[in-house]
C-alpha positions in Angstrom: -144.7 -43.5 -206.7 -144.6 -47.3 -206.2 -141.8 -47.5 -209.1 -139.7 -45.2 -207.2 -139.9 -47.0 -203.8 -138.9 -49.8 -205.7 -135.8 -48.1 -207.1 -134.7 -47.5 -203.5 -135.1 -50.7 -202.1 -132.9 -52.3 -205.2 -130.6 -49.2 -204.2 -130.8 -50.5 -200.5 -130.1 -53.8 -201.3 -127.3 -53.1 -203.4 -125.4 -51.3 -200.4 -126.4 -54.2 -198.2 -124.6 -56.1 -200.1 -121.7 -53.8 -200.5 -121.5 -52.5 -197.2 -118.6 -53.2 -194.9 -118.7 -55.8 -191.3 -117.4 -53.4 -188.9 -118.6 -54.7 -185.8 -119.4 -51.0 -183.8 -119.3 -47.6 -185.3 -116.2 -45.2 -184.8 -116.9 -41.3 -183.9 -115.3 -40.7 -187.3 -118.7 -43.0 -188.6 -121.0 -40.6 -188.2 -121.0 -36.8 -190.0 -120.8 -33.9 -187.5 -123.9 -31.2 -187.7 -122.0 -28.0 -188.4 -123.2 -25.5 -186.4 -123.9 -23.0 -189.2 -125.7 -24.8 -191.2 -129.3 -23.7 -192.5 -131.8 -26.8 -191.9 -134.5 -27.3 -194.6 -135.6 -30.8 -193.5 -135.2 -33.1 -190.3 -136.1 -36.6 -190.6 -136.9 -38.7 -187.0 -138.0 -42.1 -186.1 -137.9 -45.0 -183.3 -139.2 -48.3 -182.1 -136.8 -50.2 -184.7 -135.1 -54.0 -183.7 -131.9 -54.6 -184.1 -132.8 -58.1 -185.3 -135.2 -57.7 -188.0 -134.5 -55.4 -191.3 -135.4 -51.8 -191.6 -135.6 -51.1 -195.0 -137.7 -47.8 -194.0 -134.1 -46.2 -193.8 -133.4 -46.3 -197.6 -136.4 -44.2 -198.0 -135.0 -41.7 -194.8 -132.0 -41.5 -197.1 -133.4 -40.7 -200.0 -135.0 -37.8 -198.9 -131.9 -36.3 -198.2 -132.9 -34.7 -194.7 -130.0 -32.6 -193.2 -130.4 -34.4 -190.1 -131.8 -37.9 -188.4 -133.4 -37.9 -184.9 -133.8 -41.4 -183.3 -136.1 -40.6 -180.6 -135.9 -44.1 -178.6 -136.1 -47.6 -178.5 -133.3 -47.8 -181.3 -132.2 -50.7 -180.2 -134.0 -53.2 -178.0 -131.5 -54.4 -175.4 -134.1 -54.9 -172.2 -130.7 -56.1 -170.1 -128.8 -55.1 -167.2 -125.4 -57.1 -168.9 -123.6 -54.2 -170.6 -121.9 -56.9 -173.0 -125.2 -57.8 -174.3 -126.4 -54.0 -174.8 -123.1 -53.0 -177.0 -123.4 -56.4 -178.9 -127.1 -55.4 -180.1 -126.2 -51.9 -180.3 -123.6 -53.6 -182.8 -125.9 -55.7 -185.1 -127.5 -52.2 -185.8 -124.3 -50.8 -187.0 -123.5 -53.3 -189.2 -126.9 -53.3 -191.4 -126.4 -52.2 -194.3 -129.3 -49.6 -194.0 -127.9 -47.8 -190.9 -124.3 -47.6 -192.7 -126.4 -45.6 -196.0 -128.1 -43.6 -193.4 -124.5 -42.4 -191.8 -123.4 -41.6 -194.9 -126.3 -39.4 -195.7 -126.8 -36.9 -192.9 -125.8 -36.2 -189.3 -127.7 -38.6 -186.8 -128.9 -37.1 -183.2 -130.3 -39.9 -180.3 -131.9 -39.6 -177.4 -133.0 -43.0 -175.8 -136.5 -44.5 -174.4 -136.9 -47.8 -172.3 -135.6 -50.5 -174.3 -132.0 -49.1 -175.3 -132.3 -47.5 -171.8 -132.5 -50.8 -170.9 -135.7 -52.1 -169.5 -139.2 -51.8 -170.0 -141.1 -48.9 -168.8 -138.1 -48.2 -166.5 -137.0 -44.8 -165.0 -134.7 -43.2 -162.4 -134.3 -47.0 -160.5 -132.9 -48.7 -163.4 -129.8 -50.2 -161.7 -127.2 -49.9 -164.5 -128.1 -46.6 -166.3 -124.4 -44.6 -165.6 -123.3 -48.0 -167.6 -126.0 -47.9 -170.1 -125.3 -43.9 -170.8 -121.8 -44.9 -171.7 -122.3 -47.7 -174.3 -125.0 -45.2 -175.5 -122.6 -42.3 -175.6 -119.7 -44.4 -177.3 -122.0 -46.6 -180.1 -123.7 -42.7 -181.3 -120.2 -41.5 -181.7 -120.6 -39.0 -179.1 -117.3 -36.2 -179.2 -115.4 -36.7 -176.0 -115.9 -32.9 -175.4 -119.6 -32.8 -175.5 -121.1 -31.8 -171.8 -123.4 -35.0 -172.3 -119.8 -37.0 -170.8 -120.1 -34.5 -168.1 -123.9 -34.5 -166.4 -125.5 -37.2 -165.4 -128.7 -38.3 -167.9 -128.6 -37.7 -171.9 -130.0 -34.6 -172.4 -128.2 -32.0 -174.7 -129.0 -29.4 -177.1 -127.9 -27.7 -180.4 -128.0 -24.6 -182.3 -127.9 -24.8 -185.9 -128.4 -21.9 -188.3 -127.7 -18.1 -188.2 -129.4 -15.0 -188.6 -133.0 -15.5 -188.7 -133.0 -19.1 -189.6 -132.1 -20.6 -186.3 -133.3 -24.0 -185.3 -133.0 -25.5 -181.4 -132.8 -29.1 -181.3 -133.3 -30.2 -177.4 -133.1 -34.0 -176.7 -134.7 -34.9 -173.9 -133.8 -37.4 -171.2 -136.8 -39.3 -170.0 -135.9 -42.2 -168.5 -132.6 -41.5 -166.3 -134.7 -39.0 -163.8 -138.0 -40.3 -163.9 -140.1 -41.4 -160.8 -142.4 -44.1 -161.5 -145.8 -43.8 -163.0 -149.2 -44.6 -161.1 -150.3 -48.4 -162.2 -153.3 -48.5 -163.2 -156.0 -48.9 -160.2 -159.4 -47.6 -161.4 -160.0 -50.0 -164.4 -163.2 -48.4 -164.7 -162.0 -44.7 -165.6 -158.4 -45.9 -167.1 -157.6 -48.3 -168.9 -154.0 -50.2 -170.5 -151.1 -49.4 -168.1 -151.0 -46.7 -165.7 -153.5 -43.9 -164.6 -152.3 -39.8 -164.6 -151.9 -39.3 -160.7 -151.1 -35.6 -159.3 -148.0 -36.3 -156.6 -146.4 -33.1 -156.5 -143.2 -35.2 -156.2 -143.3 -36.9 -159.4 -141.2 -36.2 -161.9 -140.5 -37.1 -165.8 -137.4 -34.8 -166.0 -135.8 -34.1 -162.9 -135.1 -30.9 -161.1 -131.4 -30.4 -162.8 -133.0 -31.3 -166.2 -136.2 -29.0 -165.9 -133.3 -25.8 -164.7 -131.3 -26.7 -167.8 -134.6 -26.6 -170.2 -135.3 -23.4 -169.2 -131.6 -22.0 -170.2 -131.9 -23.4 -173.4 -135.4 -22.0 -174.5 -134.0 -18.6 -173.0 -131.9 -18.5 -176.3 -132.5 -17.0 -179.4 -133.9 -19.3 -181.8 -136.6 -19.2 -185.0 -138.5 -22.9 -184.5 -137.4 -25.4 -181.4 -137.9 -28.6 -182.2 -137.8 -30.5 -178.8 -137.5 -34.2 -178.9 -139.1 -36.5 -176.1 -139.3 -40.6 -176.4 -142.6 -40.5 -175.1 -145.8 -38.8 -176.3 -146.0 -35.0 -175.3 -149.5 -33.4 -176.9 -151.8 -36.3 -177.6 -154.9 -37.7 -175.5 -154.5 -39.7 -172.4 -154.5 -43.7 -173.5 -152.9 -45.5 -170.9 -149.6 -46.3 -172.2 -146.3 -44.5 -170.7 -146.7 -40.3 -171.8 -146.6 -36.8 -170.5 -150.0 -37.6 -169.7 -149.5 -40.0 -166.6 -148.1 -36.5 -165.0 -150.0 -34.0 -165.7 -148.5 -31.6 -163.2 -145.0 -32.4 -165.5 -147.1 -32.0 -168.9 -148.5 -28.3 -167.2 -144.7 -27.5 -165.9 -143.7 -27.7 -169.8 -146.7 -25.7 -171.0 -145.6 -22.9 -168.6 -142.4 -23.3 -168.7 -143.1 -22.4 -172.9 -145.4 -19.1 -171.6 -142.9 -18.2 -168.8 -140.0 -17.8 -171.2 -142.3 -17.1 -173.7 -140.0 -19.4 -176.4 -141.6 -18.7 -179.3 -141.3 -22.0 -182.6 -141.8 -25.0 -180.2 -142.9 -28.3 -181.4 -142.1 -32.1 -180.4 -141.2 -34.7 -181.9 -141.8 -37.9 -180.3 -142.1 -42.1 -180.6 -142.6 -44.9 -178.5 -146.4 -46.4 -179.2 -145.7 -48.4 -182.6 -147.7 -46.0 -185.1 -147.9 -42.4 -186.4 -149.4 -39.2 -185.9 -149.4 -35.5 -185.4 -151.3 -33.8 -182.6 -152.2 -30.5 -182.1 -153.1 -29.0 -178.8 -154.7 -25.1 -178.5 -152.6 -23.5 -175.3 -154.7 -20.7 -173.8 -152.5 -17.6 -174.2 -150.1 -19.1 -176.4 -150.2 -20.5 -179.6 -150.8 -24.1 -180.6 -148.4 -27.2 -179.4 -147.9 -30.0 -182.4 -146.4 -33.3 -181.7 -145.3 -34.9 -184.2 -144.8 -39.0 -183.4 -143.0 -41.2 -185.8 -143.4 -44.9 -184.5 -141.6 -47.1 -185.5 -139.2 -47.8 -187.7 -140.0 -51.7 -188.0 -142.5 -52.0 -185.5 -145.8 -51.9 -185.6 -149.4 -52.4 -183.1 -152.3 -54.3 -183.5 -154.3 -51.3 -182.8 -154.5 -47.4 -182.1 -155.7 -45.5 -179.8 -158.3 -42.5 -179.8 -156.8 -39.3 -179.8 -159.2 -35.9 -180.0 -156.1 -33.8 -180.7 -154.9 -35.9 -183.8 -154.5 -33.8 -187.4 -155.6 -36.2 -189.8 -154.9 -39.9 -190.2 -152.9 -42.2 -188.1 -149.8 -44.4 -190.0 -149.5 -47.7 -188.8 -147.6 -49.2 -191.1 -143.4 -48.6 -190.2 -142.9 -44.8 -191.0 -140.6 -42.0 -190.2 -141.2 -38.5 -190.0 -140.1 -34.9 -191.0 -140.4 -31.2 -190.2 -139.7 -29.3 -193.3 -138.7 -25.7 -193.3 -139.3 -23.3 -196.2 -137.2 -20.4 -195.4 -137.5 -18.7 -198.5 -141.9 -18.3 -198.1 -143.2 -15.3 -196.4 -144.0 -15.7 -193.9 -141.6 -18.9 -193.3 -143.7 -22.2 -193.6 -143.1 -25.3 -191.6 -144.7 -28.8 -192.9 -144.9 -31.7 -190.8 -144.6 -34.6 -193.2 -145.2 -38.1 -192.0 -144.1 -41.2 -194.8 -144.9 -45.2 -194.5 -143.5 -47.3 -196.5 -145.7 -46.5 -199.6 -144.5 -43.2 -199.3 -146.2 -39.6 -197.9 -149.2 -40.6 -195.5 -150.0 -36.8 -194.0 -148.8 -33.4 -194.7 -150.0 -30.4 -192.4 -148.6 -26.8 -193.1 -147.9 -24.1 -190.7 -146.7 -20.6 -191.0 -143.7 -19.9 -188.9 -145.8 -16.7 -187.6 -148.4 -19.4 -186.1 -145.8 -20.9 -183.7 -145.7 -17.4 -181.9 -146.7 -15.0 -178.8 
């Protein structure tokens, strides 16, 4: 194992060094996700600066996924100056490690604070029509996707046929978002911010909740649905579904309502890794798979009574792998570090049903 992670960083290194200048990547950059395509594996990730190497990527690439999720925080711009957001959106297109990525599979993004554009920040970020666009442009984002057309991020795609249909919905959380409840009760909370029950509050906004419904209305095997913040995991006191649990509820019963069968997150954000599994009364189980980050890292974890396993700090990425061939179909969640596979939990398809 460790002479093969070897073998892709000299790989890495050697495209490093063989690897173009361009200064921002061109729509014809990036490989399009055809439509019909059967997915086997998706890779996702986030929390990686644009001014510090990622060699994680060479081991993304050599798994060969048939797709790339960033899930936010690709970039750490933290700036209301537009020129200074497309200039560090730039310095990630030029490493060498992003370029072997392109080349390897499609790559989907949805955003969190710092590409966003500041910390924490929701709905009253100032610039964020401005931010959407250098987002929209530096992804490669065709001019006749109906993300140009709404206001926020969000999108979705259908990719497979038959019976091996897989929904991919990116979330918007930032661009709708009220603001969460600081923290007041340092005896019962702790970190940030507090969950707080205003009937008002909001993570996705009343347009964005309508459209989620549509989309888990259509026909689909497994949706994977991909939020920047943590969806299924214990409260800690850092930004998550958890500060609104009236929001983290809507989704659940939004799930039972439309009774979408195959859902599972994917999520980033707090600096490590780890797959959560919440039991749904009436349902079946929600996992949450968080792959954080990418080159970043925390000093320490938090608790988490719905964690499968271990927690990865080291930088890692993730993966949902699909098994179409098994009966019933199997899905793995697969989470890697930089020494290779750190957890690997196996579902049946049949599981992830009503």
């Amino acid at each position: 194992m460790k002479t093969q992670f070897i073998f892709i960083i000299l790989i890495g290194c050697l495209f490093l060094t063989a690897c173009t200048s361009k200064q921002f990547p061109t729509l014809d950059s990036y490989q399009v996700l055809e439509q019909s395509k059967v997915l086997q594996r998706i890779a996702f990730g986030s929390c990686a600066s644009e001014k510090n190497p990622q060699p994680i990527l060479f081991q993304v690439a050599a798994q060969n996924p048939d797709v790339f999720i960033y899930l936010g925080d690709n970039i750490y711009g933290d700036t209301e100056n537009m020129e200074v957001l497309r200039r560090k959106y730039a310095k990630l297109g030029r490493k060498g490690e992003f370029q072997m990525l392109q080349q390897t599979c499609p790559i989907l993004a949805i955003w969190d604070d710092h590409d966003y554009g500041a910390n924490d920040a929701g709905k009253y970020y100032p610039k964020k029509a401005d931010s959407k666009q250098v987002f929209l442009e530096f992804w490669g984002e065709a001019q006749a996707s109906s993300r140009w057309q709404h206001e926020g991020i969000y999108h979705a795609h259908l990719v497979g046929t038959g019976d091996q249909i897989v929904q991919i919905i990116l979330l918007d959380t930032r661009t709708f978002r009220s603001d969460l409840q600081r923290i007041q009760d340092k005896e019962k909370y702790k970190h940030d911010y507090q969950p707080h029950e205003n009937p008002d509050s909001t993570i996705l906004g009343i347009t964005q909740w309508k459209w989620l419904e549509e989309q888990l209305r259509q026909p689909a095997q497994l949706r994977i649905i991909a939020t920047s913040i943590q969806f299924g995991h214990e409260y800690n006191g850092y930004e998550s579904w958890t500060n609104v649990p009236l929001e983290q509820q809507k989704m659940i019963d939004l799930i039972q309502s439309t009774q979408a069968n195959g859902v599972v997150f994917i999520s980033g954000d707090v600096h490590w890794a780890e797959l959560s599994k919440r039991e749904i009364p009436n349902a079946y189980p929600l996992y949450d798979a968080t792959a954080s980050g990418i080159n970043k890292s925390w000093g320490s974890t938090e608790p988490n009574q719905y964690r499968v396993g271990e927690v990865v700090r080291d930088h890692n990425f993730g993966m949902i792998e699909i098994d179409w061939e098994a009966k019933p179909v199997q899905v793995q969640f697969r989470l890697f570090d930089e020494k290779g596979e750190r957890l690997i939990h196996g579902v049946s398809l049949e599981e992830l049903q009503f």
